[in-house]
C-alpha positions as CSV (number, residue, x, y, z in Angstrom):
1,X,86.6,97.9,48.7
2,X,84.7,99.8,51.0
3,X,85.9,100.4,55.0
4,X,84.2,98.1,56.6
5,X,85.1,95.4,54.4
6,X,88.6,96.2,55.5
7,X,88.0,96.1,59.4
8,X,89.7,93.5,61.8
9,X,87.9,89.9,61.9
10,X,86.5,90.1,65.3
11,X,85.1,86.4,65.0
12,X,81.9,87.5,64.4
13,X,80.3,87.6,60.5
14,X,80.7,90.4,58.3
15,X,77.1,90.9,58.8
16,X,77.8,91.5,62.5
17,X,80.7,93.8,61.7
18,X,78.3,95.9,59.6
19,X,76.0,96.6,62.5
20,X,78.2,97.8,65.2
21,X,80.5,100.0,63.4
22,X,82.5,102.8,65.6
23,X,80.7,106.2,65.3
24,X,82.8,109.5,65.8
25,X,80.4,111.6,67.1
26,X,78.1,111.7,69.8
27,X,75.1,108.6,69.4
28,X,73.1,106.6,71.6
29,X,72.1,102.9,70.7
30,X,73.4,99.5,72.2
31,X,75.6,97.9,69.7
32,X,78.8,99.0,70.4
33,X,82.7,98.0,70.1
34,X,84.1,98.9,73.4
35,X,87.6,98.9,74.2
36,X,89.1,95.6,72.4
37,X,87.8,94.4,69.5
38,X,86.6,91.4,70.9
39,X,84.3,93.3,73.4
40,X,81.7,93.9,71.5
41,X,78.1,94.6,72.8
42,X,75.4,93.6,70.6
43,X,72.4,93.4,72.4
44,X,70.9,95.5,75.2
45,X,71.6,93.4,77.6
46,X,75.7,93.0,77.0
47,X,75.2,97.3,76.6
48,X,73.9,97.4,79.9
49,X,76.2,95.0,81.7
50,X,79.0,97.2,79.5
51,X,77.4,100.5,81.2
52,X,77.4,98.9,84.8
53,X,80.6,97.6,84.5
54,X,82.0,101.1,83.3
55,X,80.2,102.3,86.3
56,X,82.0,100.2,88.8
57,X,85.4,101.1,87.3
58,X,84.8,104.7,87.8
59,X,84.0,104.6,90.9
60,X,86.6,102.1,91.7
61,X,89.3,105.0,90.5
62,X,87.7,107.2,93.1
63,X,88.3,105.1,95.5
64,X,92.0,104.7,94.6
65,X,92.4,108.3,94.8
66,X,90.8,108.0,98.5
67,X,92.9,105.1,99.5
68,X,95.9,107.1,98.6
69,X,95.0,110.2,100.0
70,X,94.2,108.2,103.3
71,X,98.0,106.2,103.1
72,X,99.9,109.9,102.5
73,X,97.9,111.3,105.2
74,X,98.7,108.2,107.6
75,X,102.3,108.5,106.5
76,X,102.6,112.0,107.3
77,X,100.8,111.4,110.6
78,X,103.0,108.6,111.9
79,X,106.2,111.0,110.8
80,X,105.0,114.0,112.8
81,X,104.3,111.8,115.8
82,X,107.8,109.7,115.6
83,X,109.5,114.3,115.5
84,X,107.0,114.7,118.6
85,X,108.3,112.2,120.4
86,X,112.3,112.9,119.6
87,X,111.2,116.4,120.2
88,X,109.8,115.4,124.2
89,X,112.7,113.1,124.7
90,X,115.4,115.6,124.0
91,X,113.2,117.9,126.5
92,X,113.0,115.4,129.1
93,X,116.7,115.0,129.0
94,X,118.0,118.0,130.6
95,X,115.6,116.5,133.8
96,X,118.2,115.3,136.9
97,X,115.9,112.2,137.5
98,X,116.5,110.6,134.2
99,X,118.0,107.4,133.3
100,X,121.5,107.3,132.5
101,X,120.7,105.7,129.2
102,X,120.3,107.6,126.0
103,X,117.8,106.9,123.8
104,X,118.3,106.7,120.1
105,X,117.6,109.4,118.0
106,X,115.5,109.0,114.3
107,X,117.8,110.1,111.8
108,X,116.8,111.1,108.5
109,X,116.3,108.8,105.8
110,X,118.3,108.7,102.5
111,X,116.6,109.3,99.4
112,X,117.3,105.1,98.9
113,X,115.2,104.4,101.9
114,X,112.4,106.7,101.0
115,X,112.1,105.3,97.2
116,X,112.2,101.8,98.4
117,X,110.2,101.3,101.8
118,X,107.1,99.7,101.6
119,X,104.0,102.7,101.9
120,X,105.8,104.3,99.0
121,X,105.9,101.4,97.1
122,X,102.5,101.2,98.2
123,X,101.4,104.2,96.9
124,X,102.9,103.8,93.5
125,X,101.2,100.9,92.6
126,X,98.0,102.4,93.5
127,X,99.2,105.4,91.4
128,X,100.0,102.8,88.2
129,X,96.4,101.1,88.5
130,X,94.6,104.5,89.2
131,X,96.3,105.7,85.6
132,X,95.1,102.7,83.6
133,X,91.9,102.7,84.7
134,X,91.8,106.7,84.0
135,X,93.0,105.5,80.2
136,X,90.5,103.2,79.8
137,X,87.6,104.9,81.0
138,X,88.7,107.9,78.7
139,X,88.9,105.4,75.9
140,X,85.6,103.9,77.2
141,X,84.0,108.1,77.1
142,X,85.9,108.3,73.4
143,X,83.4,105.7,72.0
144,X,81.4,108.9,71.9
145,X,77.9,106.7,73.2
146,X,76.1,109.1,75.6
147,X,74.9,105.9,77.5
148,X,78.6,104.9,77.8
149,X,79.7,108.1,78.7
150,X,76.7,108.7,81.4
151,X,77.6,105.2,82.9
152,X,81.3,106.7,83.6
153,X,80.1,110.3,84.8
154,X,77.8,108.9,86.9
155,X,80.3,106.4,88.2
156,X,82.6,109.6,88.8
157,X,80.5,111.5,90.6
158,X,78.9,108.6,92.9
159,X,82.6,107.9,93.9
160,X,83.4,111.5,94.8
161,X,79.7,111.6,96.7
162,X,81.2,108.8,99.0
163,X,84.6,109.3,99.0
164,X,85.8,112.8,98.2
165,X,84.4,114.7,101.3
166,X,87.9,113.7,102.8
167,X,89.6,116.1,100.8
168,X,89.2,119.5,102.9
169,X,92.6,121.1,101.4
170,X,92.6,122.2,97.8
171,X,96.2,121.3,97.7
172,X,94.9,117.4,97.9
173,X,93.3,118.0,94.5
174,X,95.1,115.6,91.6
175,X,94.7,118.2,89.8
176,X,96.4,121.6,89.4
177,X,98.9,122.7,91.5
């Protein structure tokens, strides 16, 4: 019994099956198992919906790493502004003219309250998507098509065009610390 006899049953004939096996090295062509056994592209036109749709997803990811670049930085922004502002009241309270009422002061949040209010939560659901679709699209670049594989570096590279010119500071890289 030869391997391809012994593949899954994709619902397709094992004439089908014989035409799009998975190659391990670098190819081009259009028929292609992608993913799930089920997605199977067998004619140029599924390949090229595949491609566009590989496309989208990549750039999709960059956008997630945008949006959550954008929500830290917001974060960040709106905690420096609430120390500014307890910083100016407690200068304005040695004045003789002021109110006789004390204002209340921002106290530091417990490590509770920083796990469990809602931009963090935010932010790590973003993070959970942005790792899937980084699995998938390696998966997707693992099929070793170079038509697959250009879909998602282009993808990549188009998302960073529009959306990575935000990230000034090396330390905002994902990568490397």
């Amino acid at each position: 019994m030869d391997l391809m006899s012994m593949a899954h049953d994709d619902g397709h004939t094992g004439a089908a099956a014989h035409t799009c096996p998975m190659i391990m090295v670098f190819h081009g062509g259009h028929c292609e198992r992608i993913l799930w056994r089920s997605w199977v592209a067998y004619t140029v036109t599924e390949f090229a919906f595949s491609c566009i749709a590989f496309f989208a997803m990549s750039f999709l990811y960059e956008l997630l790493k945008f949006l959550r670049v954008q929500l830290v930085r917001r974060e960040a922004r709106k905690e420096a502004e609430q120390l500014a502002e307890e910083q100016r009241r407690k200068a304005l309270g040695d004045c003789n003219g002021c109110s006789e009422t004390q204002l209340a002061e921002i106290k530091d949040k417990t490590y509770w309250q920083r796990i469990f209010n809602m931009p963090h939560i935010i932010q790590t659901l973003l993070t959970f998507i942005q790792l899937i679709i980084s699995y998938l699209l390696m998966l997707v670049f693992m099929n070793f098509n170079y038509w697959l594989c250009l879909s998602v570096i282009l993808g990549l590279s188009f998302g960073y065009f529009f959306f990575g010119y935000v990230q000034k500071d090396p330390k905002d890289s994902d990568c490397c610390p």
